[in-house]
C-alpha positions in Angstrom: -6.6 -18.6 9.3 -3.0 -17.6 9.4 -1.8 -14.0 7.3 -0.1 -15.1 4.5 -2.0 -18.8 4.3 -3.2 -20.4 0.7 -6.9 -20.0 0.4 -8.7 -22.5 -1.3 -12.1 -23.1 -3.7 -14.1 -22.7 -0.7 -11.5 -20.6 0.9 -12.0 -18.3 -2.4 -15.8 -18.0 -1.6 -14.4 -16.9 2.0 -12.3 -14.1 1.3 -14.7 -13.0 -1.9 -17.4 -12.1 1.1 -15.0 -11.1 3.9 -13.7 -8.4 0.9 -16.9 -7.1 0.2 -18.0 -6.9 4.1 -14.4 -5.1 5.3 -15.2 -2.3 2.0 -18.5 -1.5 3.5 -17.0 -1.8 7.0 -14.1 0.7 6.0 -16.0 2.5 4.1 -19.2 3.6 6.2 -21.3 1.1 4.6 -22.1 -0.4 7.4 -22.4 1.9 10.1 -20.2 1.3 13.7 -22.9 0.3 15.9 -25.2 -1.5 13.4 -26.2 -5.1 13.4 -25.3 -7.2 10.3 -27.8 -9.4 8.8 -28.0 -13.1 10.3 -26.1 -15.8 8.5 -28.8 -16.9 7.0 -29.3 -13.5 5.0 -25.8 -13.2 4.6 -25.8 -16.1 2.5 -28.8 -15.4 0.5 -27.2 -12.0 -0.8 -23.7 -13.4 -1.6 -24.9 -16.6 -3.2 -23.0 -18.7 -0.5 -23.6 -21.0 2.2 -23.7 -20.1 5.6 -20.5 -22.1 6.3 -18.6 -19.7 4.3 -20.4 -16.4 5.8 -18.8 -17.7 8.8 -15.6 -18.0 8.0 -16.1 -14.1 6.6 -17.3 -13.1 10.0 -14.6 -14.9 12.0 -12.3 -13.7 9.8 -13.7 -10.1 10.5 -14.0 -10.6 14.2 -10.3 -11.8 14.2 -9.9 -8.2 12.9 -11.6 -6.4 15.3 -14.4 -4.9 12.9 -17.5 -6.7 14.0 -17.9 -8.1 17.6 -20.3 -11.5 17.2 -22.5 -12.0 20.3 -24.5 -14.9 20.5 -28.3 -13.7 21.0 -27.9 -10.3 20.3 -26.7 -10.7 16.5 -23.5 -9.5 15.3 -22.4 -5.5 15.8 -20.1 -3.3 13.7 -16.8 -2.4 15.4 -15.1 -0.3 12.6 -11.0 -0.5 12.3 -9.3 -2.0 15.1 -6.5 0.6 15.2 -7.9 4.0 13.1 -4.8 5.8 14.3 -2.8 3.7 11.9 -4.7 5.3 8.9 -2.2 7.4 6.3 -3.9 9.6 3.3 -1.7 11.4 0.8 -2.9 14.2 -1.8 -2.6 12.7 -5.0 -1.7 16.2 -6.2 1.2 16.6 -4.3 2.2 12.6 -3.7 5.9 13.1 -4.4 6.3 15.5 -1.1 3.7 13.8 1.1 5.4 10.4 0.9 8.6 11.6 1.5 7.7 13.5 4.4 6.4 9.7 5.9 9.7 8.9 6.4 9.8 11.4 9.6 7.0 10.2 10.8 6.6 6.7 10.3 9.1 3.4 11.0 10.6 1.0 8.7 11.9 -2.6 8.8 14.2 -3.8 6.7 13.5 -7.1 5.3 16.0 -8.0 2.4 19.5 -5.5 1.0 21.1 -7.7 -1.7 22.8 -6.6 -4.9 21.2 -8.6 -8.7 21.2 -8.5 -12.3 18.6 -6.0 -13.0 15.5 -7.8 -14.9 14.8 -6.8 -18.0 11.7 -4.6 -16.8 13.7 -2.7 -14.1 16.5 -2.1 -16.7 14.4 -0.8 -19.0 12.9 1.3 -16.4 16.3 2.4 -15.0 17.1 2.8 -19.1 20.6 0.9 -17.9 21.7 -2.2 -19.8 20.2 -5.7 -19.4 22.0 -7.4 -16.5 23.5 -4.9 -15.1 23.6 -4.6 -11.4 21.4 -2.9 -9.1 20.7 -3.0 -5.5 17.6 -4.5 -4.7 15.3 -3.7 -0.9 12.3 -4.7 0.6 11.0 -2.3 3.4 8.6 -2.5 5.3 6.9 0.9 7.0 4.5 1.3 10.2 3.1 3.4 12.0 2.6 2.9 15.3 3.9 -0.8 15.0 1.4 -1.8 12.5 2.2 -2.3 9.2 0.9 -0.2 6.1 3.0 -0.6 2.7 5.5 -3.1 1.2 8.2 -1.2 -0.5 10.7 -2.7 -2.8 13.4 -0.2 -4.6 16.1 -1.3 -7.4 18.9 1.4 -7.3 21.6 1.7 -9.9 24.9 -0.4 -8.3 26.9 2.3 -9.0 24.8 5.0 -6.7 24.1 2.4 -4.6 27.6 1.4 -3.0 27.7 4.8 -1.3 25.4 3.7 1.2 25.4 0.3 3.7 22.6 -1.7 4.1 22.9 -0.7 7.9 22.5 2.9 6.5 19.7 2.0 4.6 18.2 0.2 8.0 18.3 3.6 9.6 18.1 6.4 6.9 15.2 7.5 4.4 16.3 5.9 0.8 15.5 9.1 -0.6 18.2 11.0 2.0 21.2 8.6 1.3 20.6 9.0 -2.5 20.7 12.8 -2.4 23.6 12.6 0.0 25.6 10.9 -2.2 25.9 13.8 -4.3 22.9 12.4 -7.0 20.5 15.7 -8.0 17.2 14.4 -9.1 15.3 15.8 -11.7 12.0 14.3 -12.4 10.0 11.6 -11.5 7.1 9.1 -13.1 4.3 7.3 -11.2 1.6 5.5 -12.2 -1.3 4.0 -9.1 -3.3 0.8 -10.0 -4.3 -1.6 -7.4 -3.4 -5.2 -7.2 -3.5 -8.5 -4.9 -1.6 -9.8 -1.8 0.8 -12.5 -2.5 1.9 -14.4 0.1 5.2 -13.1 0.8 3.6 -9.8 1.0 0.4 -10.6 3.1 2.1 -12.3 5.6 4.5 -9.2 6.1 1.4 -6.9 5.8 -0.4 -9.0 7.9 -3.3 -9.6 5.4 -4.4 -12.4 3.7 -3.6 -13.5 0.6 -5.4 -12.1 -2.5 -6.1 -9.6 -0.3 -6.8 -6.0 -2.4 -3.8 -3.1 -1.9 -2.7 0.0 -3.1 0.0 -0.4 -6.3 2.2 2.6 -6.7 5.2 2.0 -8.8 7.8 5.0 -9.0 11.0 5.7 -11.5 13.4 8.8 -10.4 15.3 10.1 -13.0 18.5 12.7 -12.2 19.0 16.1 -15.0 20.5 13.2 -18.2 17.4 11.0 -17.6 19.3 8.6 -16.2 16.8 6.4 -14.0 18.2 6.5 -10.0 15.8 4.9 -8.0 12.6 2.3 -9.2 10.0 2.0 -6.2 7.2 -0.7 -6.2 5.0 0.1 -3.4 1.9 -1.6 -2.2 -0.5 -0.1 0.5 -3.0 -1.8 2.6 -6.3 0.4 1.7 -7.7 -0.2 5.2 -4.4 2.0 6.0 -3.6 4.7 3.7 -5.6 6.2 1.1 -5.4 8.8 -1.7 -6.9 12.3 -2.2 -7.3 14.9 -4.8 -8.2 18.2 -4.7 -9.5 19.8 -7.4 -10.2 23.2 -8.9 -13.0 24.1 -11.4 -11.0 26.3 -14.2 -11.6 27.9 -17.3 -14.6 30.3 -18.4 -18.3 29.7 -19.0 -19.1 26.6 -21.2 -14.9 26.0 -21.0 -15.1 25.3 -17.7 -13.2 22.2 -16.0 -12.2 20.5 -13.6 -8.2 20.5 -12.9 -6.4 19.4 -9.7 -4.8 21.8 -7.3 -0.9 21.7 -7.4 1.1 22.8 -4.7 4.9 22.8 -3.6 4.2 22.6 -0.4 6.4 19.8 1.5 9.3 18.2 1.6 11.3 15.9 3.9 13.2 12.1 3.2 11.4 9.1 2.5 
């Protein structure tokens, strides 16, 4: 099945096992080296037939996490390409994703300038309709493909930078370069699923799970700067957080580290 193709009723049933098989993969679950159940066991725990195990397993093979050999039962690769994995603190995000743009690539797909929706404007705290520059990014390592980023910046910061500037430079670089100090940020991290213009840039399929992490940058007035919708492949990057237990006797709590450490241009 191609990245990016509709999945349908049975299709559904497909991707619901592949999910739950590429978690345990991923996630030590399901040792490298160990043998998955038959088909036939497969299908009794899911609650499916063996026609959709299948197309879980080829779907996996196609992947490179399971090798199927006939007669000898089907082994547990683990990730195709583990140097492609990316982890951030979620203590110090800000600097850690910023310093990704040094050591990571990114394509970019679309540079156009729009009426800001009503949710980006209200974000941006600009008026409705006003214009904004709108990108979709996408950033690899190592040629493969990790997050989808799209970014709304206020028109007016915005024309101090080409798109063929922004095909080349860190977003974050050709901001503060154009003379904007930022203050502050906001994030909040959910997760979400694949649509098609994403998987097939991603190279998932769709209603595939990723990584949401939407971003506002604000300068000294509150004025918003920059809005950044992210989404991560979880296969590929995952988040961290240290923590540090705090406070005295029955007070006692868990906090998480802060640091300052890092800095760079996303």
């Amino acid at each position: 099945m191609a990245a990016g193709a509709t999945i349908s009723t049975t299709g559904a049933k497909v991707q619901r096992v592949y999910l739950v098989l590429q978690d345990e993969i991923m996630r030590g679950a399901r040792p490298v080296g160990s043998l998955l159940p038959g088909e036939p066991r497969l299908a009794e725990i899911y609650g499916v037939s063996r026609v959709t195990v299948r197309g879980a397993l080829e779907r996996l093979s196609h992947e490179g996490l399971i090798k199927r050999r006939v007669g000898a039962g089907t082994v547990v690769c683990g990730p195709a390409v583990p140097q492609t994995d990316i982890s951030a603190d979620f203590a110090t995000l800000m600097p850690q994703i910023v310093q990704m743009g040094k050591e990571t690539q990114a394509r970019l797909l679309t540079f156009a300038y729009i009426e800001a929706p009503n949710i980006i404007a209200e974000a941006l705290r600009i008026d409705p309709g006003a214009m904004v520059q709108k990108a979709v990014r996408l950033r690899l390592i190592s040629g493969q493909p990790f997050s989808h980023l799209t970014t709304h910046v206020a028109e007016d910061i915005a024309r101090r930078y080409s798109e063929a500037d922004l095909a080349t430079t860190p977003l974050f670089r050709l901001i503060e370069r154009s003379g904007v100090v930022v203050d502050h940020a906001s994030q909040s991290i959910s997760a979400t699923l694949a649509g098609p213009d994403v998987a097939q840039a991603l190279d998932v399929v769709v209603g595939a799970p990723l990584i949401s992490l939407v971003r506002i940058v604000y300068d000294s007035s509150g004025r918003g700067i920059e809005h950044l919708s992210a989404l991560y492949r979880p296969d590929r990057f995952r988040l961290e957080m240290t923590l540090n237990r705090i406070g005295k006797s029955d007070a006692r709590e868990w906090a998480p580290a802060i640091s300052n450490t890092g800095s760079g241009a996303r």
